[in-house]
N, C-alpha and C positions, 0 to 999 in steps of 0.2 A: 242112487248111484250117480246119476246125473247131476245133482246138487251137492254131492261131494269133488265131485271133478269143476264144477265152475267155479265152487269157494276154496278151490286148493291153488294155487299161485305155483307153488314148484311142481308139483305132477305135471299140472302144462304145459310148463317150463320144459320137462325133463321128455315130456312124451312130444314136443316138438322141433327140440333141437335132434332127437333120435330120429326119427321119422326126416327131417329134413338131409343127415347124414345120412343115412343109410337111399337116399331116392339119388344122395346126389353123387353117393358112390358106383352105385348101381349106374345111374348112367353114363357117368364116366368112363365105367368100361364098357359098359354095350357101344359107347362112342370110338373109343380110344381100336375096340375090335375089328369094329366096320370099319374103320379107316386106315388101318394098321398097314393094306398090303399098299393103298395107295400112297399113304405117308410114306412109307418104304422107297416105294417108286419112285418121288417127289424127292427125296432126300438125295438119291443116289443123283440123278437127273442135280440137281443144285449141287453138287459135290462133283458133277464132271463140267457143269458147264464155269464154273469156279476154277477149275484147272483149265479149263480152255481158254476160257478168258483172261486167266494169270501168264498162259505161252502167250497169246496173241498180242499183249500188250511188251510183254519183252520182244516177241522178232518185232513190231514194228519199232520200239524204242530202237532196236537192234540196229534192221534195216534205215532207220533215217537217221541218225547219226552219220552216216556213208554219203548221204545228197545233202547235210547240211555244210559239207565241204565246198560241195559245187555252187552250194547256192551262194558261201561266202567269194568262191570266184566271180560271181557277177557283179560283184562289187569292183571289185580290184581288175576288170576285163583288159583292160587296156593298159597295163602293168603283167601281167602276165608271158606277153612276147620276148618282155626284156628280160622279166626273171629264169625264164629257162636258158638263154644265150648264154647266163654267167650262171659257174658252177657255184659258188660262194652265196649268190644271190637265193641259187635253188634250193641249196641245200639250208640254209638256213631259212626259207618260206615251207618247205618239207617238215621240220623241227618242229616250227612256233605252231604250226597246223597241228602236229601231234601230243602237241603241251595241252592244244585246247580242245582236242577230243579222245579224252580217257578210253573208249570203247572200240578207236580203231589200234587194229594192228600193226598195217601197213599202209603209208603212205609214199607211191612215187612216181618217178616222170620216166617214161621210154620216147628216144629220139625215133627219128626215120631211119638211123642206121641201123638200129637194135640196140642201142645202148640203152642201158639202166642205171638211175641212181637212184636208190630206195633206200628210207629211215624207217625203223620197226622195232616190235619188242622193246617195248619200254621196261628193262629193268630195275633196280632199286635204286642202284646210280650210274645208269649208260645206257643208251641206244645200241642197236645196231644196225651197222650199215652196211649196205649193198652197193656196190658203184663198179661199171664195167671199166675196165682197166686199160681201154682204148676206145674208150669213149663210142664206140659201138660194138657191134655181134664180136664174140669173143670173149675171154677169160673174164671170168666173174669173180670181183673181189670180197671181202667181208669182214667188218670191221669191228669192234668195240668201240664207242666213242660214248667217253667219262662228260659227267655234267661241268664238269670244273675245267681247267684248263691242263689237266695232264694229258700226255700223247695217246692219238689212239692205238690200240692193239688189234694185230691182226691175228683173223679167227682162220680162213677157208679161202680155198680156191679152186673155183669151178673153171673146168677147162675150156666149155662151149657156152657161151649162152646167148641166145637169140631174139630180143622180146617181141622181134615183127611174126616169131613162129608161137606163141602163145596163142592161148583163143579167146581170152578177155582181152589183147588186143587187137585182133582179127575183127573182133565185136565190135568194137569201138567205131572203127572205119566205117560202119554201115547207119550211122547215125549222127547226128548231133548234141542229140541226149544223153543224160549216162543209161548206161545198160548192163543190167547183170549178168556175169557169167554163169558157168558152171561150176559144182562145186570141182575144185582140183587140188593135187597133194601137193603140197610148198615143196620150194627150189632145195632146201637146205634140210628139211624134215621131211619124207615124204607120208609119214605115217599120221602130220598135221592134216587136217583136212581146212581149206578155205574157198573162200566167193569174195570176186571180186564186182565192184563197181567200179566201168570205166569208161574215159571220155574224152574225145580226140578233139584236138586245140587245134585253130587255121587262125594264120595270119590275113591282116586284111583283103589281100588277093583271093583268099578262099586254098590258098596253098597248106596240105597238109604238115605241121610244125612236131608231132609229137602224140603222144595219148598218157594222159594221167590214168592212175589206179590207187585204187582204195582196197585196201583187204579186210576182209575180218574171216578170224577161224572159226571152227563151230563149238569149242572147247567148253567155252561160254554158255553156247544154247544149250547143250550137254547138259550142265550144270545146273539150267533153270529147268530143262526138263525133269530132271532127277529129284528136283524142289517142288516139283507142280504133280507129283503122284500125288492121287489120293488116295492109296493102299500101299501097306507094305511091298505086295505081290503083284502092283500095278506097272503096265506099259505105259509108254506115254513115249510117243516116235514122231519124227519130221519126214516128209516120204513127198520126194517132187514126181512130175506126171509120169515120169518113166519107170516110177517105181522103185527107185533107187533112196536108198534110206541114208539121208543125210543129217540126222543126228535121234539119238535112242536114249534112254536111262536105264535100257537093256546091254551090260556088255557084248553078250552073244551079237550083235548087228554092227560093230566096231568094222569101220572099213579093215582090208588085210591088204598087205602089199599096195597101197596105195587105191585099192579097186573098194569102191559103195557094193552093200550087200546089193541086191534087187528084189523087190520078196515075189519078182512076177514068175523068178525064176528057179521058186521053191512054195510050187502050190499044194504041198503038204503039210505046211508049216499056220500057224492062226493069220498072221497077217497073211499068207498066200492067199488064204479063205475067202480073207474079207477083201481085199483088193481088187475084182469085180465095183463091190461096192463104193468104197474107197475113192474109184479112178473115174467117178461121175463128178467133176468138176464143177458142175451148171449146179447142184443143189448140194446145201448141208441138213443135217438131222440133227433138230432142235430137241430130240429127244433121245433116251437110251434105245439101244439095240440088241439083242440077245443072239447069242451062237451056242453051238454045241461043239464042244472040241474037245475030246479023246474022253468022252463020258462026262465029261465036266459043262456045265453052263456058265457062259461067259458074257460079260456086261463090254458094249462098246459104244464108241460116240467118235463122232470124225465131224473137222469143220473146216476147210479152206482158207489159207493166209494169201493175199494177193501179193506178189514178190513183186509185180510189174502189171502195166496195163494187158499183155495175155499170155502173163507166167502167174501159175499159182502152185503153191506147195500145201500137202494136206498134212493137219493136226489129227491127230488119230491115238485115241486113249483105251484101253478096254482090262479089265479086270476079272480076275473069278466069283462069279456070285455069293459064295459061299463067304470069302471074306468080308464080305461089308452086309451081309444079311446073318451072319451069326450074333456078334451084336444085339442087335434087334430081338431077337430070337430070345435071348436070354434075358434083356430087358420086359419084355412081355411078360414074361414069367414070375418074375421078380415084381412087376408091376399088380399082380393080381394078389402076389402073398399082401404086398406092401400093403393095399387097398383091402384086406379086408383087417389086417392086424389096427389100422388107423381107425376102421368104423366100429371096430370092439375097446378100443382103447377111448375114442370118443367118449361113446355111450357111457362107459363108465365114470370114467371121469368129470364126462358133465352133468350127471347124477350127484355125483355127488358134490362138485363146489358150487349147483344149483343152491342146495342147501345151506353151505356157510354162506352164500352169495346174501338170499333173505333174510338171513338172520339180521344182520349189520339194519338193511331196510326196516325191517319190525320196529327195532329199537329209537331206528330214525323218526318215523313214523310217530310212534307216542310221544317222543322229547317236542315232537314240535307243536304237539295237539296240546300238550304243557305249556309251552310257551304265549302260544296264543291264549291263554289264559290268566298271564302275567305272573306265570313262574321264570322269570329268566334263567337262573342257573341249572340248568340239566345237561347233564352229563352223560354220554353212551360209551360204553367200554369199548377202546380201540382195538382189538383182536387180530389183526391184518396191517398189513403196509402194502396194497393195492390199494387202487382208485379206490375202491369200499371204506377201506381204512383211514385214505386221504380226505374220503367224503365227511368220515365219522369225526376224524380229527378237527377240520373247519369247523363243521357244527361247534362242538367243542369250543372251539377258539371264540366263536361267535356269541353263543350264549354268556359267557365268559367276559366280552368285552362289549356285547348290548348297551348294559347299565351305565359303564364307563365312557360308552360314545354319546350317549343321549348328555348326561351330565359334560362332558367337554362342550358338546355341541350349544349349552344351555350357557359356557362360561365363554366361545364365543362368541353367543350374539352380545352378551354384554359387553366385550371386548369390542365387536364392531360396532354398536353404538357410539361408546368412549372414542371411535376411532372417525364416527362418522361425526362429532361432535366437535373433534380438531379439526378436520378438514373445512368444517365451516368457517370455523375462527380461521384457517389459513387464507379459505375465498374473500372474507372480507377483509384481510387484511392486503389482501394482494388488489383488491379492487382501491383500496383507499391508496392505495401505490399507484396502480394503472390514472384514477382521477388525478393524482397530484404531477403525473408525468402528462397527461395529457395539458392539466393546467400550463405546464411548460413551456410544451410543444406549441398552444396557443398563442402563451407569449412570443415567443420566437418566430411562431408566422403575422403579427402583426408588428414586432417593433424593427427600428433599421438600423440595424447593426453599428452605426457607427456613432449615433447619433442618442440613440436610447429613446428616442419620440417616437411617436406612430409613423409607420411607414406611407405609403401611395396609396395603398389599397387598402389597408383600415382604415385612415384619416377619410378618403370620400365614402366608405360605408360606413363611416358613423358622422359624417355630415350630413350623408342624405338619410341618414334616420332620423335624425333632430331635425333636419331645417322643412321635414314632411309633418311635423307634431306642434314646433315652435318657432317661433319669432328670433332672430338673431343676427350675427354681421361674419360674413366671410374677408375674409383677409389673407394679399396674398405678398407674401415679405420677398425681396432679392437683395443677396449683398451686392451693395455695387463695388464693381472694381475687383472682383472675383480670380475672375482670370487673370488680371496684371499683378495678383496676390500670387498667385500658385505657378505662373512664369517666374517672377522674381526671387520667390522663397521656398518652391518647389511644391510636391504634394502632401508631404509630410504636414510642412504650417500650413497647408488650405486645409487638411483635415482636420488640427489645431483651433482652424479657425471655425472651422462649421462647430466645435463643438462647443464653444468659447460662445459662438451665435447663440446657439440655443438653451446652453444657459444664463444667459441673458433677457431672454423670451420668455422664461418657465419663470425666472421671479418678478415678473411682469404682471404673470396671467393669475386669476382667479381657480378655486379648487375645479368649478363648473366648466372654464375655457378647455380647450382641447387644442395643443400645435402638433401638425406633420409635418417630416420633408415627404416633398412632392417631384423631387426635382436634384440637380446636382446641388446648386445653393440657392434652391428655392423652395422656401415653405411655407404652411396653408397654417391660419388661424379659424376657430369657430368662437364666438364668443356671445355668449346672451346677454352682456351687458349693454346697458341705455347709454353709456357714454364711451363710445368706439372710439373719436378723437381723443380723448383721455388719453385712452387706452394705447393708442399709436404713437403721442406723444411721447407719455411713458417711456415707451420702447427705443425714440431715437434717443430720447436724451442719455436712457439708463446704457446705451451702445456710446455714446460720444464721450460720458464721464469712465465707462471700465474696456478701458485698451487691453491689446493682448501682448504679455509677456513671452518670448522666443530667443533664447541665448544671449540675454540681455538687450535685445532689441524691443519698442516698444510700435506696436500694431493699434493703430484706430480703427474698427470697421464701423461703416453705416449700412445705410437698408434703405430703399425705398419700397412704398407700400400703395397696395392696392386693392381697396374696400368698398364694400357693395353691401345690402342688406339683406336678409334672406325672410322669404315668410313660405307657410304653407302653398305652395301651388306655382311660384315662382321657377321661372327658365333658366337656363344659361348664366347661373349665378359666376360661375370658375368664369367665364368670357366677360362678363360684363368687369368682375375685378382685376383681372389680367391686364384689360385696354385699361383702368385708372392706374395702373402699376407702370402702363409704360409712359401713360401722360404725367406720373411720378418722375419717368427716366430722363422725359423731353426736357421736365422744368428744372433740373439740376443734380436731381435726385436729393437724398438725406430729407426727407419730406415721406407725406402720407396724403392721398389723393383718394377720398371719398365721393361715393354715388351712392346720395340717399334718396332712394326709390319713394314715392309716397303712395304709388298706387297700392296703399295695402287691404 
């Protein structure tokens, strides 16, 4: 029995992926059980702090939009004094301030007399305006003003109004700061509800000038509270210290007649309950809370928004249990069918494409125990289009193109032979290129350009290599009268003329001689021949008989010369022929003036 189950491959197979699904089902839900009420917990708990987090991020956006007014006033501080004096001035700094903060409502300025001028409501295309009609306490005007240039329209007229008797500017006075009001019902709606931020402006004496105001309604928070449920059936309320519910996504808590509910003063109702709770300022509850109200259990969470350094208003959420644990409830159940239909459906299934699985493998298997025997072509039947099938098909392909790769592989090496067999013949031909360009470049660094003889620096490196080996005569030639040549006839015929020299000099010398220039019109002879005065003669006479022809003018040059001997070991050969060259220049010059050394 035991030796049936080690030599079986799929019973293993099949008795281990079973046993692996069924432990790992199994503990999935002995997991998913024991943790189900505290997931629960945890879910609910991340689902309110998610909405707490989504209000407290809108009232502070809310809230500082209102101080980034004032802060743009500290900019502009000393600008300010003026633009309240002129109404023109106000009311368009009133405007441009409202263009560039979409979020407030109202922006405006109350004098010392009570007068108001306020821009608000920004419609599709018009403001409207507020401006007291005697420029203090008294008739309140209201306007329509178009973006464009057409006239404004008038809306209302309030018969009293007073802004020193308001209480967000009452507020103002007691600080320098801004400072938030309370919430109260607008002049013109009273069933609007708003809070004002406001802040009292002194001229440089410290003289009271006025009190700016900032509004925003709660229309708004409304809105984002009613976005920030996280149940159909959920609360989600704004509620300052006094208990007064300044914005709900419950319409039952709607101010009425202009008056905030208070829930201190309906302690029969859920929030009356919990507002004990509630109205502990100094700590929030990082986690859920539970109540019982009217036989029902109810899920709450409250966290504190700081309105001011020692104003805060509380966030306060709370739901019925039953909505957001039903859910759950029925997932559980559904999760136990799902989990066991998956480990029957398994098991089955990988029983059996266990078995087409090794099949493919078997076949594999002996095609290649072929192979390696130098059956190349074998072939396993493709049965599948899975990896198995994909596997099968390779093989296939491989066996198939074995034969065909070896034999390629056999007619590239002989292709890279043939290829390595050019490229030789290319090295050597490109070497016999590189030697005939370096022969070049040789040439070129020893000969002098203008001259075509050996330059300065070849001429005495191949003097002092012969005159170190052998016996011979250094000579050193100057045309005379050079310079009165190249002043007179310019540079053009002195270069005429140097070259005119030295072919004169070349059919002079022997194949063995060697001449350079040395000098502007000065060049060096080597000569190993026994008869140097010959040699020199030669030269004046063969310069006196071949003049130089230049635009039909005819040119004599001469030379004088100066010759020394040269053997192995000998000094200062160039010095020693130099001074007979210039006792050449003393005697008349057209002459050759040797120094024949005999100490040899």
């Amino acid at each position: 029995m035991l030796s049936f189950f080690s030599n079986n491959l799929v019973l293993r197979i099949q008795l281990t992926i079973s046993l692996f699904i069924i432990l790992t089902a199994l503990s999935v839900s002995l997991l998913w059980c024991h943790s189900y009420e505290q997931d629960h917990r945890l879910t609910v708990e991340k689902l309110y702090h998610h909405s707490s987090e989504t209000i407290y991020n809108k009232l502070d956006l809310f809230f500082s939009k209102a101080h980034e007014v004032y802060l743009h006033q500290e900019v502009i501080q000393n600008q300010l004094t003026e633009i309240v004096k002129d109404r023109e001035q106000l009311l368009a700094y009133l405007t441009n301030a409202l263009n560039h903060h979409e979020s407030i409502d109202y922006f405006y300025f109350a004098n010392t007399q009570g007068g108001l001028l306020s821009v608000g409501q920004k419609l599709k295309h018009h403001f409207v305006r507020f401006e007291s009609e005697n420029e203090g306490a008294g008739p309140l005007l209201s306007y329509r003003t178009s973006y464009s240039d057409k006239p404004d329209a008038f809306i209302k007229r309030i018969k009293h109004f007073d802004a020193r008797q308001r209480g967000w500017y009452q507020d103002a006075l007691n600080t320098n700061l801004p400072i938030w009001s309370d919430v109260y019902p607008g002049v013109v709606n009273n069933e609007l509800l708003g809070i004002t931020l406001s802040k009292s402006i002194h001229d440089q004496s410290g003289e009271l000038i006025g009190v700016w105001g900032v509004d925003l309604t709660l229309a708004s928070i409304e809105e984002a509270l009613l976005n920030a449920k996280p149940s159909k059936n959920s609360t989600v309320a704004l509620i300052d210290a006094n208990g007064d519910i300044l914005a709900s996504s419950d319409n039952t808590h709607a101010a009425k007649d202009g008056k905030l509910m208070n829930v201190a003063s309906e302690p029969t109702s859920l929030l009356g309950q919990l507002w004990p709770t509630l109205n502990q300022a100094d700590q929030d509850h990082s986690s859920i809370q539970t109540i019982n109200f009217m036989g029902e259990t109810w899920f709450n969470f409250h966290t504190h928004f700081p309105l001011s350094k020692n104003r805060t208003v509380t966030i306060v959420i709370y739901s019925p249990e039953s909505e957001l644990t039903q859910d759950l409830i029925h997932t559980k159940h559904y999760a136990f069918i799902i989990a066991a239909l998956i480990v029957w459906i398994a098991v089955y299934y990988g029983t059996r494409r266990t078995e087409r699985l090794l099949t493919p493998i078997r076949q594999l298997t002996k095609a290649t125990v072929e192979i390696s025997l130098g059956n190349w072509l074998q072939q396993i039947p493709v049965t599948h289009h899975d990896e198995v099938g994909k596997l099968a098909a390779s093989f296939n392909k491989m066996a198939i193109h074995l034969e065909s790769t070896i034999t390629q592989l056999d007619k590239q090496k002989q292709e890279t032979q043939h290829l390595n067999q050019r490229l030789e013949e290319r090295v050597r031909e490109r070497t016999r290129e590189l030697i005939a360009v370096n022969q070049q470049l040789r040439e070129l660094a020893n000969t002098d350009p203008l001259t075509g003889i050996a330059n300065q620096r070849f001429f005495w490196e191949t003097f002092s290599h012969h005159s170190e080996k052998k016996n011979g005569w250094l000579l050193i030639l100057d045309i005379d009268d050079f310079k009165k040549l190249n002043d007179t006839f310019g540079h053009v015929t002195g270069d005429l003329a140097l070259k005119h020299f030295t072919r004169v000099c070349e059919t002079c010398l022997s194949t063995s001689d060697i001449i350079g220039r040395i000098g502007g019109e000065e060049f060096a002879i080597w000569s190993e021949s026994d008869e140097v005065e010959t040699l020199t003669k030669r030269i004046l006479l063969k310069l006196k008989h071949s003049p130089l022809y230049v635009d039909g003018c005819q040119l004599k040059l001469s030379a004088s010369i100066g010759g020394t001997n040269s053997y192995p070991g000998k000094m200062n050969c160039y010095a020693i022929a130099d001074n007979m060259l210039y006792k050449a220049k003393l005697a008349g010059k057209k002459q050759a003036v040797i120094d024949n050394d005999t100490n040899k």
